[in-house]
N, C-alpha and C positions, 0 to 999 in steps of 0.2 A: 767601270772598267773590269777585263775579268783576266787575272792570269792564270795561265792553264801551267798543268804540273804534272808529276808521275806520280802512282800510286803510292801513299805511304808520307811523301810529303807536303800533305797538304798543310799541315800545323807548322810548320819550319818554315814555309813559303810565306804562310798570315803574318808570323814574327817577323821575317824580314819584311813583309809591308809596312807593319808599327813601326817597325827603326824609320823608315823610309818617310815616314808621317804622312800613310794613308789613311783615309776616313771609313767608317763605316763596313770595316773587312770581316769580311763573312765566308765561312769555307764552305767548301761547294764539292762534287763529285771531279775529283781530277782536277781541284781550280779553286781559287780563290777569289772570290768579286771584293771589289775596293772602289772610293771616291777618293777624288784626285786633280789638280789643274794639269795644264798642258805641262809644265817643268818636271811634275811625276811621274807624267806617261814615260817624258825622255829618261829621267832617271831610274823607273824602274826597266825598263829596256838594256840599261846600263849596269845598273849594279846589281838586279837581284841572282841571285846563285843558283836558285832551285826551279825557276821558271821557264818553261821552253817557249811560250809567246804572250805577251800581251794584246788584248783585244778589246775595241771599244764598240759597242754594242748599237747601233743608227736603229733598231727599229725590233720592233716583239709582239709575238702575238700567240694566240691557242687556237691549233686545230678544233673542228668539230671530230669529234670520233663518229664510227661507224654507225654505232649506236643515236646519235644526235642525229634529229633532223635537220639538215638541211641539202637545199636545193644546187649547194656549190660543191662542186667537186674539191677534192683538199689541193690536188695541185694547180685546180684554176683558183683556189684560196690565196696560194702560193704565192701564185705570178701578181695578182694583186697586190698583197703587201709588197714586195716588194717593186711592183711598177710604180708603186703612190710614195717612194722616196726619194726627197729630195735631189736627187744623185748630182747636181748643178751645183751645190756644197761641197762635194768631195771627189770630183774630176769633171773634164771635157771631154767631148765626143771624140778627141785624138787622146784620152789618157787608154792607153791598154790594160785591161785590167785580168782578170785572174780568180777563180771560185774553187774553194775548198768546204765540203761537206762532209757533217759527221752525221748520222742518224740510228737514234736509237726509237724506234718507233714502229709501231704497228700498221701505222696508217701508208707508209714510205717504207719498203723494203728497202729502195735500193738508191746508193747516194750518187752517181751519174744520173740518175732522172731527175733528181733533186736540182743538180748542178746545172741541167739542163731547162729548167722551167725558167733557171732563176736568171741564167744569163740570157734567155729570152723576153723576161720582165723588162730587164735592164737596157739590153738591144733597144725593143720596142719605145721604151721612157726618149732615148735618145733619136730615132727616126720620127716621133710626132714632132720632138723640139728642134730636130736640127737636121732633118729630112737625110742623116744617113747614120751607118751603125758605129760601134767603136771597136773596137780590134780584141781579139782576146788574143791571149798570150801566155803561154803556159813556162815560156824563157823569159826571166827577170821580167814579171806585170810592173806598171807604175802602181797599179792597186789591186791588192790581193783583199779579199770579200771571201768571211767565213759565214759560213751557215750550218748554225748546233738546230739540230731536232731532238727532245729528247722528250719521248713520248709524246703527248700534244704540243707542248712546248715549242714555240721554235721564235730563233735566235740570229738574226742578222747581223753582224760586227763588221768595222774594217778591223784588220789585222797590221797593228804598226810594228810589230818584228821582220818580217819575213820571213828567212830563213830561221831553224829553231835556235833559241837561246842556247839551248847545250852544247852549238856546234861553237866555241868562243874563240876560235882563227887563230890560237897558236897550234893547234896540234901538224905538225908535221909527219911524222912515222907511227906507225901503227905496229902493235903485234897482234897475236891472235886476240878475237874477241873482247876488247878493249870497253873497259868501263863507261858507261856516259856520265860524260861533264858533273852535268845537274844532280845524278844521283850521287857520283863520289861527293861533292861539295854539298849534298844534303846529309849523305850520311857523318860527314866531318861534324857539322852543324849538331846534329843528334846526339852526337857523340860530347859535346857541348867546346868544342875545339876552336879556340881564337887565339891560338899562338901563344896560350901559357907555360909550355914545357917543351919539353923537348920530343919529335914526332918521328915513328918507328914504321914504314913498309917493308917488310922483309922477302914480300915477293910481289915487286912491283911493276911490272910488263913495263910499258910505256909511260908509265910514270903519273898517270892520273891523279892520283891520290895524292900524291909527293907536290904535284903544280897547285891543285885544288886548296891543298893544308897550305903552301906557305901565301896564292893571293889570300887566303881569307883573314893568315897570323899580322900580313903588311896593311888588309883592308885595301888593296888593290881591287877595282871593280874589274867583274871577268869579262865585260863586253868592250874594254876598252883596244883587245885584240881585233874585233871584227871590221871588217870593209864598209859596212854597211848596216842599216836598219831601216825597212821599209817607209817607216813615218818619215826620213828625209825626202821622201817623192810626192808626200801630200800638200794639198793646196796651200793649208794655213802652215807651215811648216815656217818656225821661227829659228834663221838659221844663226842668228845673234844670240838667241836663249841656248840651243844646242851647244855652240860653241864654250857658253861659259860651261856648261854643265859638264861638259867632254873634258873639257881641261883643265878642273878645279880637282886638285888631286889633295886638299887641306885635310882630308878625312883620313889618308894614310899612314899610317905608323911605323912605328921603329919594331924590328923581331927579335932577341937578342940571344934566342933558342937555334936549337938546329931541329934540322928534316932530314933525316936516312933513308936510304933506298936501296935494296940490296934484291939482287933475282940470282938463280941459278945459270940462270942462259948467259951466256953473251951478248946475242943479238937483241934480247931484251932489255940487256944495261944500255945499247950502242940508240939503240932506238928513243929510250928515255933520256937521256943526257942530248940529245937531237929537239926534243919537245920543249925539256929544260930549259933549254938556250935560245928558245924560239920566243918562250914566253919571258923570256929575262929576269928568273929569277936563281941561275946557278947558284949565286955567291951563298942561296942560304939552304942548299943541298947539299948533300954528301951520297954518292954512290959507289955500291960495292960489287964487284961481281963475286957473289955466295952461294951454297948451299946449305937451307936451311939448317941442317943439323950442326952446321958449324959455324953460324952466328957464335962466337965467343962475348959474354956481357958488352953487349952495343952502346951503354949508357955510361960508357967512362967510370967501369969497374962497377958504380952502385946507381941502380935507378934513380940518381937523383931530383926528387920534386922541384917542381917549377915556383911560379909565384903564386901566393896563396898556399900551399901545399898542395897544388896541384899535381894529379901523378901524369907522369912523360904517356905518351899514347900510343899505343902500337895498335895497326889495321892492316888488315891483311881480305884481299880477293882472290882466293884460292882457285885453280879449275873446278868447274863443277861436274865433269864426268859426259856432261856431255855429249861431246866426241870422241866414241870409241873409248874411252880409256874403259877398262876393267871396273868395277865394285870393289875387288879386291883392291888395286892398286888406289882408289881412288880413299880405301879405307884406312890403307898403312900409310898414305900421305896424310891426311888428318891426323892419327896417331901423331906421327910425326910433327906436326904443327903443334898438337897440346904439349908434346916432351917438350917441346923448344919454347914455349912459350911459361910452361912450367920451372923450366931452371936456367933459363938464359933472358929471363924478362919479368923476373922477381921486382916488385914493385910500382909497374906501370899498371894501366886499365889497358887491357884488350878488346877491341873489336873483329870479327869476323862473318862476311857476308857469302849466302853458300844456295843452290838451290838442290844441294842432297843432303836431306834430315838424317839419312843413314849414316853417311859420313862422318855430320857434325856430331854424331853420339860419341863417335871413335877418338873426339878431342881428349874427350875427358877428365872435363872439368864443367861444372856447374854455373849456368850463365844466371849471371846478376839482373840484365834486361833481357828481353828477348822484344822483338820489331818484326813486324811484315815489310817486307818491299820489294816491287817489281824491278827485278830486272832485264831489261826488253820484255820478253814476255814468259821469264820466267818470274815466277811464284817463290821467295827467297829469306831465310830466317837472317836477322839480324843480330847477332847476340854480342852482349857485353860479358867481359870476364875481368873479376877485379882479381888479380895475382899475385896476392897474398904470400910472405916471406911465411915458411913452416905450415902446421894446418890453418884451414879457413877457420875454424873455431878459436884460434889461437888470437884472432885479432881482434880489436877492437872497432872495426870496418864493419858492417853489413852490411847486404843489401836495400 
């Protein structure tokens, strides 16, 4: 099986396969391949955090390049592999199915010709065996069929997610440009975050972070919010194993820490206390409506360490500038962020994700880690700040 992922977390994604007791896990560009029985497939579809689909792979092969000779055209290559599969395994000529294409290739510029070859393989498989065609359908398919090109490469999967993992069915309200799922609950992970301290957003929109940190402190699985996962509509589809897996919640745990949330807006506390309550986990949030500089000590006067000596953790997704804001302004906001993080957050570890390097100078303070990662499709430094009581030298801490 292969689960796919956003850039940056692919090594968080492999861990949570090992917890998960996949075999064989191997990271891959934007993905992780793993072996696994059918109660894996459903539970990774289920529990893993950082993955946007799982897909199991029916069939492989390698283009000839340009330079190879031969007599077969790559897209009458194409239609072949794909008409010589079993497709009688994995639906009927009334399943409605559905084709997503990625190609990174020389040979295939363009991934609708892709999509087009393949669902004419598949068409044609079904008119020799049952003299008519099957329906495609681009609204809710019974069977959604990926197909990876990447360079000769190429990659036939069913797709038993559907829709992407990071979409996990509590969000209700949105504010502007809102985090995805998979990334805040990777960067928690990264951060090394399972609910031992106490956990600090200080400018938390819609509350991403805040939901993400406390399923991961309770070990609540994040798919248990969704409607839906496409491998309910396949053939072998065991709806007595699902059932137990859906509903065995014994991996869960007690939090006995708290999660703060505090924004400047209104409409963005109003919005996240709406998500909060969607996803059921009020009782172990606390929100404020603040402005940063006037966070007074959030940590019940002294940062105090969690279990283990854990320090309490504060993350913060600041704007990135983006949208019209200023340089200037987006630079005395940073400012702003290191003061407050520098004397109202003495003791905790800091996280802060950003895609202006200018900005993140203006903190002013020396990051302990620093991470790449995509968000959407920005290009985005990851850094950790350990926040040290007096100078950094002063401590027995280093990086």
């Amino acid at each position: 099986m292969l689960a796919k992922t956003f850039k940056g977390l692919e090594e968080v994604l492999a861990q949570e396969l090992i917890e998960l007791g996949a075999n064989d896990v191997l990271i891959e560009r934007r993905a992780v391949s793993f072996r696994g029985d059918k109660a894996l497939l459903y539970r990774a579809n289920l529990c893993l955090r950082t993955a946007s689909r799982v897909l199991v792979p029916i069939a492989t092969g390698k283009l000839k390049t340009k330079n190879e000779k031969s007599k077969v055209k790559p897209e009458d290559w194409l239609y072949e592999l794909v008409n010589e599969i079993d497709w009688a395994q994995y639906m009927t000529v009334d399943t409605s199915f559905a084709i997503d294409a990625t190609v990174y290739s020389e040979t295939f510029r363009n991934s609708r010709f892709v999509t087009y070859r393949v669902k004419d393989a598949i068409a044609d498989y079904w008119t020799r065996k049952e003299g008519k065609r099957p329906n495609v359908s681009t609204q809710e398919p019974e069977l959604l069929i990926n197909v990876h090109i990447a360079n000769e490469q190429v990659t036939v999967s069913l797709d038993s997610s559907g829709e992407s993992l990071h979409k996990r069915g509590y969000r209700v309200a949105n504010t502007e440009a809102p985090i995805n799922e998979a990334l805040a609950a990777g960067m928690l992970l990264m951060a090394g975050w399972k609910g031992q301290s106490d956990f600090y957003d200080p400018m938390c929109g819609s509350g991403t972070l805040l939901i993400e940190a406390a399923l991961i402190a309770r070990n609540i699985a994040p798919g248990v919010f969704r409607q839906s996962f496409a491998f309910e509509k396949w053939r072998d589809f065991d709806a007595e194993l699902w059932s137990d897996i859906y509903n065995d919640d014994s991996a869960e745990r007690e939090f006995t820490h708290k999660i703060y949330g505090s924004d400047a807006s209104f409409y963005a506390i109003q919005q996240a206390a709406k998500n909060i309550k969607s996803a059921g986990v009020q009782k172990d949030i606390e929100l404020r409506q603040i402005r940063l500089e006037e966070i007074k000590n959030p940590f019940s006067l002294s940062c105090e360490e969690g279990e283990g000596g854990v320090s309490p953790l504060v993350m913060l997704n600041p704007p990135y500038g983006e949208r019209l804001a200023s340089n200037k302004d987006m630079e005395e906001l940073y400012a702003k962020i290191g003061t407050a993080l520098k004397h109202q957050f003495t003791g905790a570890t800091a996280w802060i994700i950003s895609s202006n390097a200018a900005a993140m100078k203006c903190i002013g303070l020396k990051p302990t880690k620093k991470y790449r990662l995509l968000n959407g499709e920005l290009d985005c430094q990851f850094n950790q700040y350990e926040l040290f009581a007096g100078k950094r030298n002063d401590s027995h801490l280093h990086s």
